[in-house]
ZALUMLUM-225165 format. One record per residue (C-alpha): residue number from 0; x, y, z. Coordinates in nm, 2 decimals, m for minus. Example, Ala and Ser with C-alpha at 12.3 -4.5 7.8 and 13.67 -1.06 7.14 Angstrom:
// residues 2
<rec><num>0</num><px>1.23</px><py>m0.45</py><pz>0.78</pz></rec>
<rec><num>1</num><px>1.37</px><py>m0.11</py><pz>0.71</pz></rec>
***
This chain:
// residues 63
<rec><num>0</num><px>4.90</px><py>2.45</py><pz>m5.67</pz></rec>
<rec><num>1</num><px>4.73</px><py>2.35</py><pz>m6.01</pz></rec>
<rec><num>2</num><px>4.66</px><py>2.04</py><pz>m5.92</pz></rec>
<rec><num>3</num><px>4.48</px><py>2.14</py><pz>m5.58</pz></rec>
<rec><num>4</num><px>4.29</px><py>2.39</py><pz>m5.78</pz></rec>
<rec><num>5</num><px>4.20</px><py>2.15</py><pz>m6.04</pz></rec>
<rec><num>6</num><px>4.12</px><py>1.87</py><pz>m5.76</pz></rec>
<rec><num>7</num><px>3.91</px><py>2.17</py><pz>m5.63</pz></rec>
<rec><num>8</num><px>3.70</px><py>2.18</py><pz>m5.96</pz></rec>
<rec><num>9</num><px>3.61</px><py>1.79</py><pz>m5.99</pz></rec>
<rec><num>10</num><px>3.48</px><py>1.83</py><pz>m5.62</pz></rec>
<rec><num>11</num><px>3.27</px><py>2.12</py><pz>m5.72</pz></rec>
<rec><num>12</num><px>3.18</px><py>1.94</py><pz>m6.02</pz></rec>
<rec><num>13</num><px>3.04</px><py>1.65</py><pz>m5.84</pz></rec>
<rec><num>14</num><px>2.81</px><py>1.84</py><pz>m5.60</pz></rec>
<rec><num>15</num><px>2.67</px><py>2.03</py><pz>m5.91</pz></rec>
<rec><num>16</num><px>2.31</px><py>2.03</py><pz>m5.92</pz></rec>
<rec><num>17</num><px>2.30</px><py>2.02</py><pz>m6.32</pz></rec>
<rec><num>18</num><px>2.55</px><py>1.71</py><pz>m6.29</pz></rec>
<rec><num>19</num><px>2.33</px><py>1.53</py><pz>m6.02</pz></rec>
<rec><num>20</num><px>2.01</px><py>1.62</py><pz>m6.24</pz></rec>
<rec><num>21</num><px>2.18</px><py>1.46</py><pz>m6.53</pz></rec>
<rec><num>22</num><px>2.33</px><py>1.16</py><pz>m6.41</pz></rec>
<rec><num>23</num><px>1.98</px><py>1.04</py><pz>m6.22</pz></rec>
<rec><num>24</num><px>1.78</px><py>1.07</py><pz>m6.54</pz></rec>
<rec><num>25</num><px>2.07</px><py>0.90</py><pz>m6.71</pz></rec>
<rec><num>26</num><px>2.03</px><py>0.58</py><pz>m6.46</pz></rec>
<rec><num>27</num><px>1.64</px><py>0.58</py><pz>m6.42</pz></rec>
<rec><num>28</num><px>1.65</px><py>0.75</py><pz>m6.07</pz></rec>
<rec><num>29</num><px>1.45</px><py>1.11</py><pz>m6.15</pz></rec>
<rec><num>30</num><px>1.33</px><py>1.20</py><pz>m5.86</pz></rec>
<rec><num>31</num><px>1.59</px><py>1.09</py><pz>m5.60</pz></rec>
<rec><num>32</num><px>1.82</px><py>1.35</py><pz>m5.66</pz></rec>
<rec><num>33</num><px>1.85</px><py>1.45</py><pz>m5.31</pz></rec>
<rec><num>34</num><px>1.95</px><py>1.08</py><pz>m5.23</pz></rec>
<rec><num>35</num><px>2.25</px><py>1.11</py><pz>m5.45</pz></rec>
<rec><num>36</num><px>2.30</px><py>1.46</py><pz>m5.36</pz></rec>
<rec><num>37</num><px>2.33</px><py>1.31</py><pz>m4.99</pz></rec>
<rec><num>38</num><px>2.57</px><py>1.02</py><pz>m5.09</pz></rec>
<rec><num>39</num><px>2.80</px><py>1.26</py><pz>m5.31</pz></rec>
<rec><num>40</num><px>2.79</px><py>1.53</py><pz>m5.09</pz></rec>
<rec><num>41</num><px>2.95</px><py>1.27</py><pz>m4.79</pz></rec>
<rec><num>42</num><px>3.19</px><py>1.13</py><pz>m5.05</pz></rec>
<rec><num>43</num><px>3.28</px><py>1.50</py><pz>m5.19</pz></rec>
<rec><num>44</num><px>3.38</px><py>1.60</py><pz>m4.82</pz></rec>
<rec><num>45</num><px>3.60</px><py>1.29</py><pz>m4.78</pz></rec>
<rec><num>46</num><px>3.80</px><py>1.40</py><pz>m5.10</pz></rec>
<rec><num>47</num><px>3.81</px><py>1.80</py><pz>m4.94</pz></rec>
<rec><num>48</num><px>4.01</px><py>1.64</py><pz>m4.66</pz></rec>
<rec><num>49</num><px>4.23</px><py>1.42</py><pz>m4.87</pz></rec>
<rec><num>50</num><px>4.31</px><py>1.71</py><pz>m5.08</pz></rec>
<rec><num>51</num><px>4.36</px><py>1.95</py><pz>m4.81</pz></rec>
<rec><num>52</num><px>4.58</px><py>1.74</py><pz>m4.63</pz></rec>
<rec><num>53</num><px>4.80</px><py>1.65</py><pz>m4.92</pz></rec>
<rec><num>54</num><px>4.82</px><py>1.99</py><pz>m5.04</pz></rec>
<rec><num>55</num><px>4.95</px><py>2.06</py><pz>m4.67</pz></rec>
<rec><num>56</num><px>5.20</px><py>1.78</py><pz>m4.70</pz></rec>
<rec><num>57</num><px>5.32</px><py>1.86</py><pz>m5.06</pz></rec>
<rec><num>58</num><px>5.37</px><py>2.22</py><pz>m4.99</pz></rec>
<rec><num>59</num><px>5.66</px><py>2.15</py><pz>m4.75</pz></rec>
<rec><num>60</num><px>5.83</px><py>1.99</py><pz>m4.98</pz></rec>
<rec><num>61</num><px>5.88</px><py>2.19</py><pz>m5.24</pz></rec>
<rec><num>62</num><px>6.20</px><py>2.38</py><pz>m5.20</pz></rec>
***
């Protein structure tokens, strides 16, 4: 359970508009936040799953 809820965190963390804000002036790209915001939002989902799905799996497991 604490590393779902930490998993949970980095995938928050990566949607984060202070985080997006940050990392496009850091690369030259002010302006197209809502580009990378798109991009990480689609890859941010993909993780929900995997994590969801593990966590699933994992939970059955433990006796």
């Amino acid at each position: 359970m604490v590393a779902a809820n930490t998993s949970g965190g980095v995938m928050a963390k990566l949607i984060s508009p202070q985080s997006i804000a940050i990392a496009a002036a850091a690369v030259g790209q002010v302006g197209r936040e809502a580009d990378i915001m798109r991009t990480t939002l689609l890859h941010s989902f993909g993780l929900l799953v995997y994590v969801c799905l593990w966590t699933f799996i994992l939970s059955f497991l433990v006796w």
